[in-house]
N, C-alpha and C positions, 0 to 999 in steps of 0.2 A: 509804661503807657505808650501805644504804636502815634504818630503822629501823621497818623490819617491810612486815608486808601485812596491806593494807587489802579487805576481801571484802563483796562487794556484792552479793545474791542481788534480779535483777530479773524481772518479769513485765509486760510491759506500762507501759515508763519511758522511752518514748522522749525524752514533754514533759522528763526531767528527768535524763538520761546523760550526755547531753554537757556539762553547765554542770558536775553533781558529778564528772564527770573531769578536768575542767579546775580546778576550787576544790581535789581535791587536789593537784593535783600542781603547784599554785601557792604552794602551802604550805613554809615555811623549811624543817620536815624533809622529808628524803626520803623518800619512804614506795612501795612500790609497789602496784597494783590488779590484785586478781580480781575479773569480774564473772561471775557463776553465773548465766546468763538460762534460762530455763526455755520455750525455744519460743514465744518472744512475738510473738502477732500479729502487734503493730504495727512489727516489725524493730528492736526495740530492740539485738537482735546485731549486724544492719550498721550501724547505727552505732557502733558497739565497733569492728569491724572497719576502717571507716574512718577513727577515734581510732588503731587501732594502726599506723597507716602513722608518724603524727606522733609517735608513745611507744612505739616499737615496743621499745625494752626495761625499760619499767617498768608496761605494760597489758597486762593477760593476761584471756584471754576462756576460758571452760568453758559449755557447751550443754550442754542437757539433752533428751531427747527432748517432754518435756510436763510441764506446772504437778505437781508433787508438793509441796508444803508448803516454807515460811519454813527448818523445822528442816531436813530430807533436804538442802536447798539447803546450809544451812553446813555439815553433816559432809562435804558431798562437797568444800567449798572446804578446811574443816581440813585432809582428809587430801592433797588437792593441796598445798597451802603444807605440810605436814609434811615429804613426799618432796621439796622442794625447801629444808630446811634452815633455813628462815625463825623468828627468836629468837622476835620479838612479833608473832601474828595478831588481826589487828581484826575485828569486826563493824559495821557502819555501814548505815544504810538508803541507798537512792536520790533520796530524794524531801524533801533539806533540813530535815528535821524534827531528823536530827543536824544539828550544826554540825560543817562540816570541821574548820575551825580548834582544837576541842575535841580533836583525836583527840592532838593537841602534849601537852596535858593527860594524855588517858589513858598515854600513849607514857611521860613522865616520871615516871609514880608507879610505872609497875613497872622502870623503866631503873634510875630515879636513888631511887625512892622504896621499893622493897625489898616493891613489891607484886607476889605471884603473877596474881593479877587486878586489873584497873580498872572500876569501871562508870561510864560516864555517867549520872548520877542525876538526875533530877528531884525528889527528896524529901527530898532528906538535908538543905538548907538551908531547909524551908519547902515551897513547892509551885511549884512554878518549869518554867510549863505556860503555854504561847501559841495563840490559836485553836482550843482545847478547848471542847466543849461542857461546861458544868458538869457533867453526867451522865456525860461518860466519865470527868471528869477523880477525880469521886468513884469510879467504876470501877475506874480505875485506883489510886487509892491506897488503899482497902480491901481490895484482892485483896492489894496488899504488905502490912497489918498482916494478915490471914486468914494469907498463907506464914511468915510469923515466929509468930504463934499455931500453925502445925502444925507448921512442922519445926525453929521454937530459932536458927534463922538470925538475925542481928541486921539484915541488908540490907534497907535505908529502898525501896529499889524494886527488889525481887526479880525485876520482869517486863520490867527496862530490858534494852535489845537494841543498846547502844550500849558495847563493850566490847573490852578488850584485855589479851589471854591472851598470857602466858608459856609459850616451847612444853613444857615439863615439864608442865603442868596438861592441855592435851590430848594428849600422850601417854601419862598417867598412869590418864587417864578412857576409859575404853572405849570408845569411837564406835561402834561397834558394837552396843551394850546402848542407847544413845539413842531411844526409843522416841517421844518427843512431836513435834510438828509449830509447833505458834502459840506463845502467851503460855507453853505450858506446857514448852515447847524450853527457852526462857530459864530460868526458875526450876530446871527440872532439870539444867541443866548448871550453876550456881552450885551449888544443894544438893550433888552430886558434887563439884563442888572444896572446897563447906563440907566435905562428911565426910571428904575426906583432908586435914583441916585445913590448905589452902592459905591465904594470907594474902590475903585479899580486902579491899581499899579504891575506898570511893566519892568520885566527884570530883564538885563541884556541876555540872552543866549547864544550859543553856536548853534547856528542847525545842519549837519549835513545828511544827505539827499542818504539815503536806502544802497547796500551794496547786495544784500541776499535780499532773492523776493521780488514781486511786480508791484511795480507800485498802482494804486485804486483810482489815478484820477482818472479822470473824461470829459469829454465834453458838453454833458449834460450836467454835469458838476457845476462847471461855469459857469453855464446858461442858470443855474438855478441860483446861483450867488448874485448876479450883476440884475433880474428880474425880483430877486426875494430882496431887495436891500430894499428897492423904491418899494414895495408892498407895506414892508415892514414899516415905513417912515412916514406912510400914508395912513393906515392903521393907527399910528398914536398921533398923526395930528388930529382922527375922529376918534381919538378915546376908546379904541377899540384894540389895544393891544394885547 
């Protein structure tokens, strides 16, 4: 029995697809792989493609016509892994910044540990951040105290993208009302599990930063997280979330 799936929304990951398909599925549990490529240049899908000859029943590959955002990429993997019945759906990046071997960790705290969600945290034990520039890394962890200042969430890293849902939590959350894209995908799909008071636990992680590959943020990223938090918080005090 595989102990869920693992989803991987790529653009342009060639340098770094086949090593993270291979580190899962080298891994003690079984786990299986969606990769949601978004029309990548550089053929990051043939390679997938030529990965499924040798995994051809634990790698599963979904195309996309063109780059539409981080977030449209995992609703469209949730609701694949939904229709095929699957308990525990991962989030994971491409580009080693997770650690494969972590995902054993998230996998356990909702199996055996009675969490509806897991996040791979970077904050919860201190600041536990590799090949950051100090600029993003304070970035990133003031935009986490800012989401627990607006929306009462207690979650040390509100904006981690390293996580594993119980399928009751995304079939409970509307994918469909999913409106954000970047940083603010992530915070809104935990706030939605905070208000139907899922049981959300963080597990410590290392994260470090991307060596192959460009990494996706921007500035418009930002802007969409620190405007989509007040929105979102404003929305469920009118019962409209």
């Amino acid at each position: 029995m595989n102990c869920g799936i693992v989803i991987i929304p790529t653009y342009n990951e060639i340098e770094n697809i086949e090593s993270i398909v291979r580190a899962v599925f080298s891994l003690h549990k079984p786990f299986h792989l969606l990769i949601v490529d978004d029309n990548s240049p550089d053929k990051t899908a043939d390679k997938v493609k030529e990965l499924q000859k040798e995994f051809s029943d634990k790698l599963f590959l979904s195309q996309r016509e063109k780059k539409a955002g981080l977030g449209t990429a995992y609703v469209h993997g949730f609701k694949w892994a939904l229709e095929r019945n699957y308990e525990f759906i991962f989030e994971m990046d491409a580009d080693f910044s997770h650690n494969p071997n972590d995902l054993e960790k998230l996998y356990d705290a909702c199996h055996f540990g009675g969490a509806d969600l897991s996040i791979g945290s970077r904050y919860v034990t201190g600041v536990n951040v590799v090949n950051w520039p100090l600029s993003r890394v304070l970035l990133s962890y003031f935009a986490s105290v800012y989401v627990r200042m607006i929306t009462g969430m207690k979650i040390m890293d509100a904006t981690a993208g390293f996580i594993c849902y119980s399928r009751k939590v995304l079939e409970n959350i509307n994918l469909d009302k999913i409106k954000f894209i970047g940083y603010a995908f992530q915070i809104e799909m935990k706030y939605r599990a905070f208000a139907k008071q899922y049981t959300i636990q963080e597990v410590p992680v290392i994260f470090t930063d991307r060596t192959k590959g460009q990494s996706k943020m921007s500035g418009s990223i930002i802007k969409e997280a620190i405007f989509g938090v007040l929105s979102l918080r404003i929305k469920k005090l009118f019962n409209r979330l």
